[in-house]
N, C-alpha and C positions, 0 to 999 in steps of 0.2 A: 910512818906512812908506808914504806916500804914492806913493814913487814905485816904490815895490814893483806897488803895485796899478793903476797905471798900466802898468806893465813885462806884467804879467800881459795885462791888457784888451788890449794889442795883441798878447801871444800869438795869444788866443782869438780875435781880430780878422783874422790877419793871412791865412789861408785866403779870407775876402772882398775884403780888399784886395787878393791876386793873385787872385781869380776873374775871370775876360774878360771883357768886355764883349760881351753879348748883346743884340740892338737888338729881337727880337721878345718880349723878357718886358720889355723900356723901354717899346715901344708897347703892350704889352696893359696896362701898367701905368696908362700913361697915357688909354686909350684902351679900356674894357676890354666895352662894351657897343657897339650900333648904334641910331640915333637920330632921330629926324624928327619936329618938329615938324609938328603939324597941329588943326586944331580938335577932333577925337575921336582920342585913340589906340588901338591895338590893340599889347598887351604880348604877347612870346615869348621862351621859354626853351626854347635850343635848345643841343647840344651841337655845338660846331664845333671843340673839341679836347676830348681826355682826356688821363689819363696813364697811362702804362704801366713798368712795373720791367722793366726789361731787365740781363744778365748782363754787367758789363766783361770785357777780356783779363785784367783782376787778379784777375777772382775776385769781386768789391764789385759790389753791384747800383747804379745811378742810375735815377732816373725820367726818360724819357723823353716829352716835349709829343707827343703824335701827332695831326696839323692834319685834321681830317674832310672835304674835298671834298663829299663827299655831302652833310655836311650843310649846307654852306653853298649848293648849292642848292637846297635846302630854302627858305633865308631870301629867295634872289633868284625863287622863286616866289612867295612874301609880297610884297615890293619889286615885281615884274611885277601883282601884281593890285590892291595900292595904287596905284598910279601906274594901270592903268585904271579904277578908279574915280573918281577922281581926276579925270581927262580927260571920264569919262560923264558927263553933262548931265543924263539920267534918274535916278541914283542920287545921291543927297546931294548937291543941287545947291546951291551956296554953302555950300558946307561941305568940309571938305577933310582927309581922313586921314591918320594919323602912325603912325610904331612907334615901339616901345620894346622891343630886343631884347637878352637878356644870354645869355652862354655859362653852360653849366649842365651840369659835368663828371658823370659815370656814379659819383660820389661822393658818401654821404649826408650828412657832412660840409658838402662844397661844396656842396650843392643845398640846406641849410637857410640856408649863408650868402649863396647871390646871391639865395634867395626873399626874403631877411627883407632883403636889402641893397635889393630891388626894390619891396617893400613900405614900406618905411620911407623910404626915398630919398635914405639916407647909407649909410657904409661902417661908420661903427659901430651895426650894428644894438640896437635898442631896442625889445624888444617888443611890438606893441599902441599903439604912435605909429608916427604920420605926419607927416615934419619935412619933407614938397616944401611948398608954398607953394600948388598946385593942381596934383591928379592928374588925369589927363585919361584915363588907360585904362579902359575901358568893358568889355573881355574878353582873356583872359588864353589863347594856344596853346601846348599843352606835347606834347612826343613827341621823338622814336617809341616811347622807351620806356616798357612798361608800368608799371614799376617808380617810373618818377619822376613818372610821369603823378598815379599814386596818393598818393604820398608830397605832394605838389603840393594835391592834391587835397583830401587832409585837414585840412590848415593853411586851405587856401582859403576850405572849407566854414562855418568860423566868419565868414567875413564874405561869405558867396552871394557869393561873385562869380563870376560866369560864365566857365566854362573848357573847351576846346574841343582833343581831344586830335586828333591824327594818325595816331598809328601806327593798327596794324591793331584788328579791332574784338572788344573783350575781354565776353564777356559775364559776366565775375564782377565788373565794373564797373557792367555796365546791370543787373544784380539788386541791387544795394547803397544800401538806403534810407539810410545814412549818407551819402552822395556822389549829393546829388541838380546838383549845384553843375556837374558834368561831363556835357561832349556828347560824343561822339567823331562823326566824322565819318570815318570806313570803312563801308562796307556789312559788312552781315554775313554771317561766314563759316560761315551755314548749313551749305553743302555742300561744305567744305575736305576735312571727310573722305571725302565720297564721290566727289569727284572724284578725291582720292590714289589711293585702292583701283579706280576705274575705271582711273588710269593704269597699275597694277599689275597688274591682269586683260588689260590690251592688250598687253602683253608675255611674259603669261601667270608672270608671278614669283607664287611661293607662299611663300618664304622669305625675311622680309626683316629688319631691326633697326631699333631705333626708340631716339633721344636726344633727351630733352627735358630743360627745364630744371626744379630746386626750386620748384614753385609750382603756386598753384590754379587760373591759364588751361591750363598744360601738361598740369596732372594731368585735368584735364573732357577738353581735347582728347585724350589718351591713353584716357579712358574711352568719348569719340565713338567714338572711332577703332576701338576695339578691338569695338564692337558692328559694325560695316561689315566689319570681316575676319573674325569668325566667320560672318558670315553668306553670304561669297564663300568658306568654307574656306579662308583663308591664316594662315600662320602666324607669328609674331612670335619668332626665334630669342633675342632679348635685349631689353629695356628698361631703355636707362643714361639713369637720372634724378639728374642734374648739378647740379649747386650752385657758378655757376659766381657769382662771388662780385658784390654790386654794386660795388664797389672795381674797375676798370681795372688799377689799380697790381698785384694780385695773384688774376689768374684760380683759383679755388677749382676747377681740373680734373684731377682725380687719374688718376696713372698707370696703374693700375687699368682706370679706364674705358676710356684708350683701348686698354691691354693686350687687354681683352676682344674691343674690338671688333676689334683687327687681325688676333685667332688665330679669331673668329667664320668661320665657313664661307659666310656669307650675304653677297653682293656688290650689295647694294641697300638704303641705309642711310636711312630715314627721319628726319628733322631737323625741330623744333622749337623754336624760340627766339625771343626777340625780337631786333631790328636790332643790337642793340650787343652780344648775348652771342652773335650768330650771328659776328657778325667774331674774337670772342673766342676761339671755341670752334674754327672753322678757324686760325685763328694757333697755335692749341696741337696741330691736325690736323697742320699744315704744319711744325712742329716735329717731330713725330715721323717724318717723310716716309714716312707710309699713301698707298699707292695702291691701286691696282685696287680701290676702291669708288666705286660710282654712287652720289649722295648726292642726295635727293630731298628739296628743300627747299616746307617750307609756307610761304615770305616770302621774295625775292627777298634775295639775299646781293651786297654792296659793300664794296670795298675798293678802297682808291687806295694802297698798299703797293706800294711796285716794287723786290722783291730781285730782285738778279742769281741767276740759274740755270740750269741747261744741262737740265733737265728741267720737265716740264709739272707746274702748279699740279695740287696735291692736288682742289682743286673743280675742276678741267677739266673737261668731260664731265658734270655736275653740270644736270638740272632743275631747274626754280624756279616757283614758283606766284605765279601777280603778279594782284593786280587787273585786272581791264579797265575801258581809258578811252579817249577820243577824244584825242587830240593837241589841244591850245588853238592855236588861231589866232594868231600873234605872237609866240609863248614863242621859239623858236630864233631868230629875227632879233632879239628883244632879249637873250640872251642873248651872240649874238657882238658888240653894243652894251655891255656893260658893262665897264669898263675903268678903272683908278684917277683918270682925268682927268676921266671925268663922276661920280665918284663920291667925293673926296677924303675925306671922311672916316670911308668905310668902314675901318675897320682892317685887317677879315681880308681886305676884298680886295687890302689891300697886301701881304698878307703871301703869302697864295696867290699870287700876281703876285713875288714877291721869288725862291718857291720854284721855281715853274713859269719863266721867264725870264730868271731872275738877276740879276735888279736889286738893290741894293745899299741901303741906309736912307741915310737923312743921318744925317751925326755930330753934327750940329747941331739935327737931328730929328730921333730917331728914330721918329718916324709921316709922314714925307715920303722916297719913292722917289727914285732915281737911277739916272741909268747902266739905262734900261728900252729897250728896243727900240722903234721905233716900229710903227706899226701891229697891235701885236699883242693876241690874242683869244684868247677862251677858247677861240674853234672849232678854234684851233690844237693843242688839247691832245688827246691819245688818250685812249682808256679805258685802264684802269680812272679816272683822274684827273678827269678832265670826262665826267659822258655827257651829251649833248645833249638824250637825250631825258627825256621828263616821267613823275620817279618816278611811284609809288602818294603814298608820303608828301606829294608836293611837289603834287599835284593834290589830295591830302586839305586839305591848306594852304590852297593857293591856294582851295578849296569854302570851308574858313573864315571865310578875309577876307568872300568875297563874303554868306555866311549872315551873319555880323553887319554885312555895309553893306545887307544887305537887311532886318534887324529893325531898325539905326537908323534909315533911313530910314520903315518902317511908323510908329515910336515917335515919329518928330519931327515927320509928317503929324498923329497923333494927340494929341501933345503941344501942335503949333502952334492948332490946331483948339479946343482948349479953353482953351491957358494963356497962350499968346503965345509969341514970340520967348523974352521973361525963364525961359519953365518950359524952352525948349527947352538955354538954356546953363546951367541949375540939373541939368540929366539928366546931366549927367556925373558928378556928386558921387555917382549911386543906380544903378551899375551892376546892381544887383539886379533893378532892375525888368525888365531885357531876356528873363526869367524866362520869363516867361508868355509872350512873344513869340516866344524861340526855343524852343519846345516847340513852336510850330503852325507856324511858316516851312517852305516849303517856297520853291521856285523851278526853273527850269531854264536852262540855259547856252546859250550858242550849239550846241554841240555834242549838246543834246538831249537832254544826263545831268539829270537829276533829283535834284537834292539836299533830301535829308527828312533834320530833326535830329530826330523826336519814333521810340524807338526801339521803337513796337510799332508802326510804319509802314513802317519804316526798310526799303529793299528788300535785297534777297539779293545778294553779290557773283556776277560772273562771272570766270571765272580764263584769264590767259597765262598759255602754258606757255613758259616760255624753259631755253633752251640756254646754259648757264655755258661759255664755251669762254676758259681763261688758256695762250697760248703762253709759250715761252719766251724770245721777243722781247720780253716784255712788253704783245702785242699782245691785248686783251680785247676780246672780239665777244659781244655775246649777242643771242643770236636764237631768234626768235620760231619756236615748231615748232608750235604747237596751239592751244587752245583747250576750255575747259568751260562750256559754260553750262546750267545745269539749267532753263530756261525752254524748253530745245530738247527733242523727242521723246524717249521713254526709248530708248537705242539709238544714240540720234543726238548724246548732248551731248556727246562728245568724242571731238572731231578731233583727230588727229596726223598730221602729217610726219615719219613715224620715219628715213624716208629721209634728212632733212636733220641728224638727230644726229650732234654730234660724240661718244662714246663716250670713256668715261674713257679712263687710258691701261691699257694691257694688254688692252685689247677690240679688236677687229680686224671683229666685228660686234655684235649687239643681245647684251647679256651675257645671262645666266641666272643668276635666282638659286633654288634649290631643296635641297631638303632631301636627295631623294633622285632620282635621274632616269626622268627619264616611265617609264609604262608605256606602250611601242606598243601598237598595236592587236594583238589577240590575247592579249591578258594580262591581268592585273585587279590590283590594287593590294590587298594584304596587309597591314592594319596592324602595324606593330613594337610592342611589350607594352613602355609606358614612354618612349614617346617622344614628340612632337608629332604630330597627326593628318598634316601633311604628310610626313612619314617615314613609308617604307613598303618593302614587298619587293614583286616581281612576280610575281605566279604565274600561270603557264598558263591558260587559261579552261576548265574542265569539257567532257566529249565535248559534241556537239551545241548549246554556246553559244558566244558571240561577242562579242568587244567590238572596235568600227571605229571610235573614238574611241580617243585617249591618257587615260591617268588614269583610267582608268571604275573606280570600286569594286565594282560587279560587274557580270559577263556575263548579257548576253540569251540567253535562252535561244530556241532557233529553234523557228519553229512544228510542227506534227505533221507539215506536208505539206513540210517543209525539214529538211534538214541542212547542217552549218556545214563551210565547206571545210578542209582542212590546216591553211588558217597561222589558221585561230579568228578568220577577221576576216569572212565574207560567210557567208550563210546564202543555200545553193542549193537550187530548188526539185528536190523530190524525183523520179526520174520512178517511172511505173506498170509493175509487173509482175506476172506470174503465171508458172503452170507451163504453158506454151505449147507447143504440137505443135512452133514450131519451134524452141523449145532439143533441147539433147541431151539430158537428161533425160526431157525430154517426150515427143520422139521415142522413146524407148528402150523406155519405160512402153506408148506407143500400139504401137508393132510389136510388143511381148510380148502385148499385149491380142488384138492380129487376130490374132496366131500360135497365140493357146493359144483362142480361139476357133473360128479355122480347123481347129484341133485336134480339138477337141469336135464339133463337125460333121462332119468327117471316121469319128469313130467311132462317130457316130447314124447316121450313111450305111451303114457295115458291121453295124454288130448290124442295121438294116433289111433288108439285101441278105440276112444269113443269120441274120434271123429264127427259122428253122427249125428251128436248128442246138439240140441242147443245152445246148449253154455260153450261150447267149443267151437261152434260155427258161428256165433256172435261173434261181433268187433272183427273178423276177417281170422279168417283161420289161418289164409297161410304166412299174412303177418305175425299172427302167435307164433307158427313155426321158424321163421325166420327168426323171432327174437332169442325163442329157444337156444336156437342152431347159435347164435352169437354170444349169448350169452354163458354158451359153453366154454366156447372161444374166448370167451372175455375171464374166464375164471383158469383157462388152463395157460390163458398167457402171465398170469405168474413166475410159471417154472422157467422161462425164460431168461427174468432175473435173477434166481437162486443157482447157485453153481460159478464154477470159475470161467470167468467173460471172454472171449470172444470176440474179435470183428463182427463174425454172421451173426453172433449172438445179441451185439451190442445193436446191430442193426434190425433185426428181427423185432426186439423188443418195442422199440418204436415205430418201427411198420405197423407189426400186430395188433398194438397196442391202437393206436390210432383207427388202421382201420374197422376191426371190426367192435370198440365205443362207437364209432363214427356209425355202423350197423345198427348197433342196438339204440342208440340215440333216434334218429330219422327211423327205423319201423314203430317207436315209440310215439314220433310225432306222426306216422302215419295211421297208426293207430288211433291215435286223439282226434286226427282228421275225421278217419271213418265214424268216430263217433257223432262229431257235430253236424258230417253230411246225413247221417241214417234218419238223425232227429229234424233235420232240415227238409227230407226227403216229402214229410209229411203238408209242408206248406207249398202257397197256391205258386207253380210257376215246375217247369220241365228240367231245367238246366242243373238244379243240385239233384235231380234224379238220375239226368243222364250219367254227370260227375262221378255218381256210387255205382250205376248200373256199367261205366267203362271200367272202372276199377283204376280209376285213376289217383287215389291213394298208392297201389300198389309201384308206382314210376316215383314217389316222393325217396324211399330208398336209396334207389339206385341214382338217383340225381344229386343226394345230397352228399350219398360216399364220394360220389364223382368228385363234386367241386372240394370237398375234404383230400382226394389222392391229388389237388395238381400241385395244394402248397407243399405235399408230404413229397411229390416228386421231385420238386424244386431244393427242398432241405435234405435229400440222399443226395443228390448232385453235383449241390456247392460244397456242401458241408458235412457230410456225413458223421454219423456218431463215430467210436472209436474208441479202442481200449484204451484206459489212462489210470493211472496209480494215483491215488490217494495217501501222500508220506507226513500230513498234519492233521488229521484229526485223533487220529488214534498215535498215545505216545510212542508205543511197544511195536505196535504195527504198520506195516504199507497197506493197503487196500485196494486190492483191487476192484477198480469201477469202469460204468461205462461214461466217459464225457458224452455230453449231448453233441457237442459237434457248438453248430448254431444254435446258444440260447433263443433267438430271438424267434427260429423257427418253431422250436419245441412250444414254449409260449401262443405262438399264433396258433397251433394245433391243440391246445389245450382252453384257447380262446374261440376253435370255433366250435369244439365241444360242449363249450359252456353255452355260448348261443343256441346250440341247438337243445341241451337242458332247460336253460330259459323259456327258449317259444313254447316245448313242449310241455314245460309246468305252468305256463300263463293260458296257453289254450283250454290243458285239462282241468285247471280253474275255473276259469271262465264257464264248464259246460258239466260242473261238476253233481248240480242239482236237475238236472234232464230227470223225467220217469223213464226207469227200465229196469228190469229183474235182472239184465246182465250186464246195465251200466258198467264200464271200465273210467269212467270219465272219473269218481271219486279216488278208485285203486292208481290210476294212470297219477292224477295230480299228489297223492300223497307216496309213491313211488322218486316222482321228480324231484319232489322236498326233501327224501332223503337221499339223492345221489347228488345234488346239489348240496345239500349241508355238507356231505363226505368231502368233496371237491373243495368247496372254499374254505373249510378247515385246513385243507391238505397244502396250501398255498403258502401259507405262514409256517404251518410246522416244516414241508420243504425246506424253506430257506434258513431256518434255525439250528435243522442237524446234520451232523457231519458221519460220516465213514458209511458202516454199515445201515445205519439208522437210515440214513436216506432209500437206499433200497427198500428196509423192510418198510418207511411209510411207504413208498409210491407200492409198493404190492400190498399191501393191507389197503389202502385207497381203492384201488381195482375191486379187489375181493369184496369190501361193503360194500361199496356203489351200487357192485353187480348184484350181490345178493339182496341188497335194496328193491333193486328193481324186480328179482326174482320172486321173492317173497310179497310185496306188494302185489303186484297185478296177477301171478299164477297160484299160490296158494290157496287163498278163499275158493278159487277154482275148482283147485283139487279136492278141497273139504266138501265144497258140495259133492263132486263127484263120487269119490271113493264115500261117505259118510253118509251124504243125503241125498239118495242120487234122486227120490222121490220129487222134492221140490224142481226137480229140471223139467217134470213133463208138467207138475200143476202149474208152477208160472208159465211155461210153455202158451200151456193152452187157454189163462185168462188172458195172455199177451195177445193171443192169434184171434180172440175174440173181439178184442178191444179196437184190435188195429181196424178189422173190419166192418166193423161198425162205426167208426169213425171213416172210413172209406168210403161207405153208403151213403152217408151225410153228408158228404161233400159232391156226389153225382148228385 
């Protein structure tokens, strides 16, 4: 039975007994922390490897050690600022700094067992004892992660001991009256978000996506954030909030999310993480081989990974927002200074040194190197593996060291001062006390930075912009393109060198990312019903606006004295027109005007010259003349209208116009009178004889201009016409016109016009079959019918056209009417005369027969 169970134990056994021999889990075994004695120490817990589940050719996962570069120089930032204070003669002078540093995997597990392994000061933790013999750490640096800062943090706070984070600066940290115990040393990222969305408007992106991780710094920063892009109108096509697990061994990032983002239309991915789930979260980017997206990180992204590939890293082309800081004086010359020979019993740097060079362990040690090249440096290594220069973290770090050698030193001045030497080596036992001291410390560096731990002092970060650029050589460059600082002008706090971007891969120039594509100038952007405000349709700008910008949501409309050209992007000034002698138009108007004037004077020339004659002393001759005389007037007030207007002119034209229509109307009805009195004359009774024999026709005139001048004197009065511009009917044009002043006047005079056309087309109606060789009564009534047709035609077309047109009807109105009139009742006149002048004395003399003989008949 016994040997049964023996038989078994080496089954179960025998998979360890062939396991190989691995010399770098012999040395971490042996060797699993970093160490320096010194009169004060300062302890850190830093992550300089994790682990990671990776897939075999079988199928079977194994975890893989994955060694952190980055972060170990992190530690040799620590190491570089101990060792100069150390050297300073100003700071803790006889007195001499130590660490106490242990590896503190992205694992909640491991990070309770190396806290409590560091606290306690055995491997079997016990907790709530302290089995060192004397602790000499005085404050405690944890980072970059937030996750473990906090976790750290909690445990911590039951015994105040002062702790001083790195990474970046978390303000659900600095509001947490539970965790008064924690400093962090980052400036704050007041204006992370506003610098993002400034780098987004430089580029002019409106469409972008945003991944952050499960937690309450990402979720405040997502809610920053998203007040800053409502307020530039940009729009967030997707929000993948990730849970990306604190376990290394199994990144908690679902296919899902990256599904979204790679079928997502938006080529400018905003990113949120902390240090160790931003590595995390491109490793499962890089997995799925996404490209052609610009990835705009809020925290500089690292990785010292070198797969073989014949294409560009998925972050190629990739932004990054870094702290701003001065370079430290010394850091690169000791950094190609460190090397396992001044440094033996570093572990990891044996081990970096074993990977980078290929030195080989002893088998006899496995924490002693072999087989190492000589001469060799870190400066020898590329990026991504070494960067030379001095993180955010490692400058946060190195602020650390020096804030607590500058509160012990305050604490030992003030210790020695009152307690002696004895109080001053009893202060290590009460790191609690450095409390009060680093709440008020401040100092400054050589470099001029200002380091303040109390965090309502704490000053505002400024931001490099860097250029993530991963060849396929393995060749990593990142470079500096910008710059944000909110302390500069508004307008002025960021700089770019967009010139000098490398551009992901599939960009050939500055990408675009957009929902929908601009609207050129001449268009206006159309919201889509249901979509994000950045989605839109174009639509054409309305007649007479403009939009000379891209993206305008709506057109300007142009002034009265402008219109807007073809393409709806420039408003041109209008020019001045009228109805001018020298268009055609005008011209056409004025020679009808002198022609039919010419006219009218021609035929007052001939009834003057034959006077004499019958035909010209019928119907009252010097009513003819009169009509003449106005009728001239009536054709030469045209030109009145034509030409550029005028006050006197504006007012002339409706004077003129009125009064003498008003003329030729009433001698027209005077006219018609005399006719029906002449024929009247002949029946039994005195009264319609005396009527013709007073010449009482001839007062109808003058009585009817009268009562026609008191509304017209009434409408100059109140209301006068007036020059006014016309800047809508014509597009291209202003127009100059005359307003009427008082429509309602204008109307009334046009109304009593018509009146008086009226009476006098119903009377010469009425008396238009009378016997007489020089009847006027048929010419009078078919004169009337066509200056009344011209009129109430002209009423409707009036109000139908706009600019110049209005002019040329009301002067073409005039000009028929008149010539209406002209041609009616004086032409046949003239035909007899000038043509037949014979028939003037034969009708004469039946007529002189006729009357009297019917004369004698009635005595």
């Amino acid at each position: 039975m016994m040997f049964l169970m023996v038989f078994i134990c080496l089954i179960l056994l025998f998979p360890q007994l062939m396991y190989s021999y691995d010399p770098i889990s012999c040395a971490l075994m042996k060797k699993s922390s970093l160490f320096q004695e010194g009169d004060v120490m300062i302890a850190a817990l830093l992550p300089f490897y994790s682990w990671q589940r990776q897939t075999k050719a079988t199928g079977h996962y194994q975890n893989v050690r994955i060694i952190k570069p980055k972060t170990y120089m992190f530690f040799l930032s620590l190491l570089f600022a101990i060792e100069e204070i150390n050297r300073n003669a100003h700071i803790l002078p006889n007195i001499t700094l130590g660490f106490d540093v242990y590896n503190i995997p992205f694992i909640d597990a491991d990070t309770m067992y190396v806290f409590l392994k560091w606290i306690s000061g055995i491997d079997n933790m016990i907790p709530n004892y302290n089995c060192r013999k004397e602790s000499k750490s005085v404050a405690l640096i944890t980072g970059p992660s937030w996750t473990v800062s906090t976790l750290i943090g909690e445990l911590l706070e039951v015994y105040k001991f002062p702790q001083l984070t790195i990474g970046h600066f978390d303000p659900i940290l600095s509001g947490n009256i539970h965790l008064t115990s924690i400093y962090q040393m980052a400036p704050k990222d007041t204006f992370l978000t506003h610098a993002i969305t400034s780098l987004i408007l430089h580029f002019h992106w409106n469409w972008v996506g945003l991944c952050i991780s499960e937690d309450e710094r990402s979720i405040q920063f997502w809610s920053n954030f998203r007040i800053e892009l409502d307020k530039n109108s940009i729009c967030v096509a997707f929000v993948e909030i990730m849970s990306i697990g604190r376990s290394s061994l199994s990144p908690d990032i679902k296919v899902d999310h990256l599904h979204h983002i790679w079928k997502s239309s938006v080529n400018v991915i905003i990113v949120y993480f902390d240090s160790d789930s931003l590595v995390t979260f491109f490793y499962m980017v890089e997995q799925s081989l996404m490209t052609q997206k610009v990835w705009v990180m809020a925290s500089p992204y690292y990785s010292s990974k070198m797969k073989h590939s014949v294409f560009l890293h998925p972050v190629h082309g990739s932004l990054m927002f870094s702290h701003h800081h001065k370079e430290i004086a010394g850091y690169r010359k000791f950094i190609h200074s460190v090397n396992p020979l001044k440094y033996p019993n570093d572990i990891y740097l044996a081990i970096f040194w074993s990977f980078f060079f290929d030195c080989s362990f002893s088998e006899s040690d496995c924490t002693q190197l072999e087989n190492c090249p000589l001469n060799a440096s870190m400066g020898m290594l590329p990026n991504p593996l070494i960067d030379m220069a001095l993180s955010e973290e490692s400058y946060n770090l190195y602020n650390a060291v020096y804030a607590v050698a500058h509160v012990l030193h305050d604490l030992f001045l003030h210790q020695l001062e009152f307690q002696g030497l004895g109080g001053v080596k009893r202060l290590v036992h009460f790191p609690w006390k450095l409390h009060s001291f680093l709440r008020n410390t401040h100092f400054y560096h050589l470099d001029s930075n200002q380091v303040m731990l109390d965090e309502k002092r704490k000053s505002v970060a400024e931001y490099d912009i860097l250029n993530y650029c991963h060849f396929p050589t393995h060749f990593v460059h990142v470079l500096k393109v910008g710059m944000f600082s909110p302390f500069a002008p508004p307008g002025q706090q960021l700089s770019l060198h967009a010139d000098m971007i490398e551009w992901a891969l599939g960009f050939t120039e500055t990408p675009q990312s957009l929902c929908s594509e601009s609207c050129s100038p001449g268009f206006r952007k159309a919201h889509m019903e249901g979509k994000a405000i950045c989605c839109f349709d174009c639509t054409p700008c309305p007649e007479n606006e403009i939009s000379n910008e891209t993206n305008m949501g709506q057109c300007l409309r142009c002034g009265d004295n402008q219109y807007a050209n073809m393409q709806r992007i420039h408003c041109i000034q209008k020019g001045v027109t009228f109805l001018s002698y020298e268009d055609a138009l005008g011209m056409i108007l004025t020679s009808l005007s002198l022609f039919f004037s010419g006219l009218a004077v021609s035929i007052l020339g001939i009834f003057v010259k034959h006077r004499t004659t019958p035909i010209v002393k019928a119907n009252n001759r010097t009513l003819s003349y009169i009509l003449l005389i106005s009728l001239t007037l009536c054709f030469l007030c045209p030109l009145l209208f034509i030409g550029y207007s005028n006050t006197a002119t504006c007012i002339l034209q409706q004077t003129v116009f009125s009064a003498v229509f008003t003329v030729a109307l009433s001698t027209v009805l005077a006219k018609t009178v005399t006719v029906v009195l002449a024929f009247s004359v002949t029946s039994p009774g005195r009264r319609m004889r005396w009527l013709l024999i007073s010449r009482v026709p001839n007062f109808i005139v003058p009585f009817c201009t009268l009562i026609q001048l008191i509304p017209l004197g009434i409408w100059l009065g109140t209301s006068p016409p007036f020059v006014d511009i016309d800047t809508h009917s014509e597009y291209d044009h202003i127009i100059i016109v005359c307003n009427k002043g008082s429509v309602t006047a204008f109307y009334c005079v046009l109304g009593y016009l018509g009146c008086l056309a009226v009476g006098s087309f119903t009377l010469a109606f009425l008396v238009r079959n009378l016997p007489d060789t020089f009847n006027e009564a048929k010419f009078l009534t078919f004169s009337m019918l066509v200056f009344c047709s011209v009129w109430a035609t002209f009423l409707p077309v009036y109000q139908s056209t706009k600019g110049k047109a209005v002019v040329a009807t009301e002067v073409f109105s005039i000009l028929a009417s008149s010539a209406g009139l002209l041609g009616c009742i004086f032409l046949p006149k003239c035909y007899i005369i000038l043509l037949r002048p014979e028939r003037i004395y034969s009708y004469h003399c039946r007529n002189k027969k006729h009357f009297e003989t019917k004369m004698s008949s009635e005595n």
